[in-house]
N, C-alpha and C positions, 0 to 999 in steps of 0.2 A: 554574638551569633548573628550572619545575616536573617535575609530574610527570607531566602530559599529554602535552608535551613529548618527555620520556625515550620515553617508548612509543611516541612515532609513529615518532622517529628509529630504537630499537628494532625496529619491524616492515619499514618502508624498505630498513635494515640486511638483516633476514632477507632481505627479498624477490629481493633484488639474490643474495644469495649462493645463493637457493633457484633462481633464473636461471642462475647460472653453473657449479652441481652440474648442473642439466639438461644445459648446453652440452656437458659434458665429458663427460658418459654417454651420450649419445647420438652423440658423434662430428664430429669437423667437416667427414666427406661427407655427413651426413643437413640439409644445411642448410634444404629443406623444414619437415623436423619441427622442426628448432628453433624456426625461425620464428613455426611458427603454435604452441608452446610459451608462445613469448614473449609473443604478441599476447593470448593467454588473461590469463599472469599481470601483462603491463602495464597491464592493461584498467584496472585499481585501483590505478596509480601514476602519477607523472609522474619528469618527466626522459627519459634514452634509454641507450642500451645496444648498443653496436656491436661485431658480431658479422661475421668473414671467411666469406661466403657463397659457395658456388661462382658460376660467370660466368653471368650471365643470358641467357636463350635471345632472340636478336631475334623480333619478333612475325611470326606463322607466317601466312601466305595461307591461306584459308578460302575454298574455293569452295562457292557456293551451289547449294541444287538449284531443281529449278522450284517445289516447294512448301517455305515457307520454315519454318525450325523443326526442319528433317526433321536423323536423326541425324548424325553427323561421323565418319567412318572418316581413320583416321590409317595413313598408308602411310610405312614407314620404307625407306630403303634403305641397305642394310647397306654399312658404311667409309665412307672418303671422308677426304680432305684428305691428312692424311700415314701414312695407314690406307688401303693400298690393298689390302687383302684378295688374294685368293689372283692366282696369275697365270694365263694361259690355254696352254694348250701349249703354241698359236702362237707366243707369244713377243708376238701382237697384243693384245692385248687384258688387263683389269683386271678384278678383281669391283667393283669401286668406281664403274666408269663403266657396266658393265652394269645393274647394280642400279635405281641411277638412272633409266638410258634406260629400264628396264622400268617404274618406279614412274611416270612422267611420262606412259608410256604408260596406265598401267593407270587415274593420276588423269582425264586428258584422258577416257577412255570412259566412266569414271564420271558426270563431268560433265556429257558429250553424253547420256547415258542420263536423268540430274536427278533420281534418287529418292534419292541420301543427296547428305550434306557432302561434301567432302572436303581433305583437307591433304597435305602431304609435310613429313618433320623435316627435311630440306634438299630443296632445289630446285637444287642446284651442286654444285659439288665443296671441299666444306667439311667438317673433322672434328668430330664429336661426339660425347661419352661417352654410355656406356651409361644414365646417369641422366639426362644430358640427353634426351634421344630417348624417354625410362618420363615426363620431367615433362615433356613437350609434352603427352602422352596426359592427364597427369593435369590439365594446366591448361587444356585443350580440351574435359575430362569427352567424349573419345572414345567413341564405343561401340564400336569394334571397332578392334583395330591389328594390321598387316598388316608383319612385319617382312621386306625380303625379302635374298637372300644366292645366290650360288654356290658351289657344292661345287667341292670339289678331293679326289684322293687317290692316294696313290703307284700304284695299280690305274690303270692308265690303260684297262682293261676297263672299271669303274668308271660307268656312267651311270645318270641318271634324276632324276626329283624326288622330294622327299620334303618334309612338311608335321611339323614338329614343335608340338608344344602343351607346355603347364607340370604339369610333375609334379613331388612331393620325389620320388619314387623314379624313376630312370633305366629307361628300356625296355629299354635294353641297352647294352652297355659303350662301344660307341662313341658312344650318345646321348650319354651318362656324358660322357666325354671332350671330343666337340664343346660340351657345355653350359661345362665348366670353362674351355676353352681360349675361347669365347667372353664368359663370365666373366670375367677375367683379363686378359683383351687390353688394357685400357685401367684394371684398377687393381681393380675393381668388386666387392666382395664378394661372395663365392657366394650362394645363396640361403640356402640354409643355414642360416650365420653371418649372417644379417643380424637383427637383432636388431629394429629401427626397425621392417622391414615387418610383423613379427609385430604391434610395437603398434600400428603402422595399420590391419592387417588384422585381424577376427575369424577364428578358424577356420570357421567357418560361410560367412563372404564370400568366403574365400579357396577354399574349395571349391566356391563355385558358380559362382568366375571358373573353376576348373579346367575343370568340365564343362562349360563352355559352351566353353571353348578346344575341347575336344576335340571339341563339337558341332561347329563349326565348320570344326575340321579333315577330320572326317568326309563335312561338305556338301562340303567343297572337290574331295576326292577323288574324291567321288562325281562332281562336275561336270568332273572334268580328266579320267579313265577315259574310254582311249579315243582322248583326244582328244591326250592327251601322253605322254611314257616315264616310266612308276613305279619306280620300285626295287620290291623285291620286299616291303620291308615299308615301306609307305611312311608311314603314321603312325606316329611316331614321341614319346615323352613324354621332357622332361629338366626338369632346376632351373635356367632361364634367368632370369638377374638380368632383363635387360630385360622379360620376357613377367611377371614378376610383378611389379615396380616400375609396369609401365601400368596395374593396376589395372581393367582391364576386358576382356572374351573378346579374346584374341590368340592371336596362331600366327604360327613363324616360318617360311618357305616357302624351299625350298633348292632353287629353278629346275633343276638339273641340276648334270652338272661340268664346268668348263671343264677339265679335267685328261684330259678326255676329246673328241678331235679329230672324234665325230660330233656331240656335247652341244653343244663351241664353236662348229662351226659355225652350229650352231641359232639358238644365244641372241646373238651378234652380230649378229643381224637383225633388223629390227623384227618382217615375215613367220614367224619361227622362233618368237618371243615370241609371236604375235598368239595362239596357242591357250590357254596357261598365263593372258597378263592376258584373254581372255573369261572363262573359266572363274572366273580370280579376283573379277570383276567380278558373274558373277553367283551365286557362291556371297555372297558379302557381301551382297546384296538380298535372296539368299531369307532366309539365318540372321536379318537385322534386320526384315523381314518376319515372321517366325515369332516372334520376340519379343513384337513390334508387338501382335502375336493375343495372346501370354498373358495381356499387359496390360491 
């Protein structure tokens, strides 16, 4: 074998093993980053390289606005499938089919309305991890994601909404807690520890999805005062894996408590919701409206 030869086999050799050091430090839940790892360093080889990726998301429904082009708000609704999130006093009712009736709600006005996109990470009663539900957002290049959820808590006093945003630092201990115990539910590494998002994200981008979360959360409040029952601090910051895996201004919105028997009765109705999805409806037009202008 010359010596030309020796060298190519030589570098092939490296490349493959300089693929397979990546795969393993980076993890085999960041299957994302791997990938598009690989697509870099295969660019300059042949052959293939098969790598166990998480399950691929079926392709999402995109509804259009009247003017086309216009942004894409991603509406998630929290649990589903064997994830039926908290229960309701009554004994009637699920956070997982709440959630839902309200995101279907909230996408339908959107849509009647026609000034943004929009999608839902499910449309049924299907489970999805928390990465799946951050790479719908991030394979839609979303501009806004709207996760939504019911409280629950042993306080059956206990009511109101509250609008949390992404923060490393906890607003307060129970932020603290609900961010981990959300976290965790399904495997997910905190924010934290996540190592991948740091190399995806500059700290610079990662702070200006912050403040725009919080912009955000801020419009929202603004728009629901008033109009719905607050908690008494109703923004709220934690290190939510989902809200920074989306990659764009997000907030997780926590309807009220079904743990609480005036809250449930509320939000089992379409009527009880219809104030919370306006509200949400038109805080999302002004915030991507205001953008729209900086640009």
């Amino acid at each position: 074998m010359d010596r030309n030869k020796r060298i190519g086999l030589a570098v092939a050799s490296g490349t493959l093993v300089a693929v397979a050091l990546l795969s393993l430090a980076l993890g085999r839940g960041g299957g994302g980053v791997v990938g598009d790892a690989i697509a870099l360093i295969g660019e300059a080889r042949t052959g293939g390289l098969t790598l166990e990726l998480p399950e691929a998301v079926a392709d999402v429904r995109v509804r259009e606005a009247r003017i086309p082009g216009r942004p894409i708000v991603l509406i998630d609704p929290g649990h589903g499938g064997k994830d039926p999130g908290a229960p309701g006093v009554s004994g009637a009712s699920q956070e997982k089919e709440l959630t839902l009736a309200m995101a279907k709600e909230l996408a339908d006005l959107l849509e009647q309305r026609g000034r943004v996109r929009v999608a839902l990470t499910r449309e049924d009663d299907k489970y999805l991890t928390l990465e799946q539900r951050a790479g719908i957002a991030r394979r839609l290049h979303a501009s806004l994601f709207l996760s939504l959820h019911m409280d629950s808590a042993p306080n059956p006093l206990a009511r109101g909404a509250t609008v949390y945003s992404l923060s490393d630092v906890a607003s307060s201990a129970e932020a603290a807690r609900f961010a981990e115990a959300e976290n965790i539910r399904d495997g997910a590494l905190s924010s934290e520890a996540d190592g991948s998002v740091r190399a995806l994200l500059t700290d610079v981008a990662l702070r200006e999805q912050m403040e725009a979360s919080a912009g955000l959360a801020e419009r929202l409040l603004r728009r629901a005062t008033g109009l719905v029952e607050l908690r008494p601090r109703p923004h709220q910051f934690a290190a939510f894996h989902v809200l920074r895996r989306a990659e764009t201004p997000a907030v997780l919105v926590e309807a009220g408590y079904i743990s609480n028997a005036d809250d449930e009765a509320m939000l089992v109705t379409t009527e009880g919701r219809a104030p919370l999805v306006l509200a949400l409806a038109q805080a999302v037009e002004a915030d991507l409206a205001t953008r729209s202008a900086r640009q």
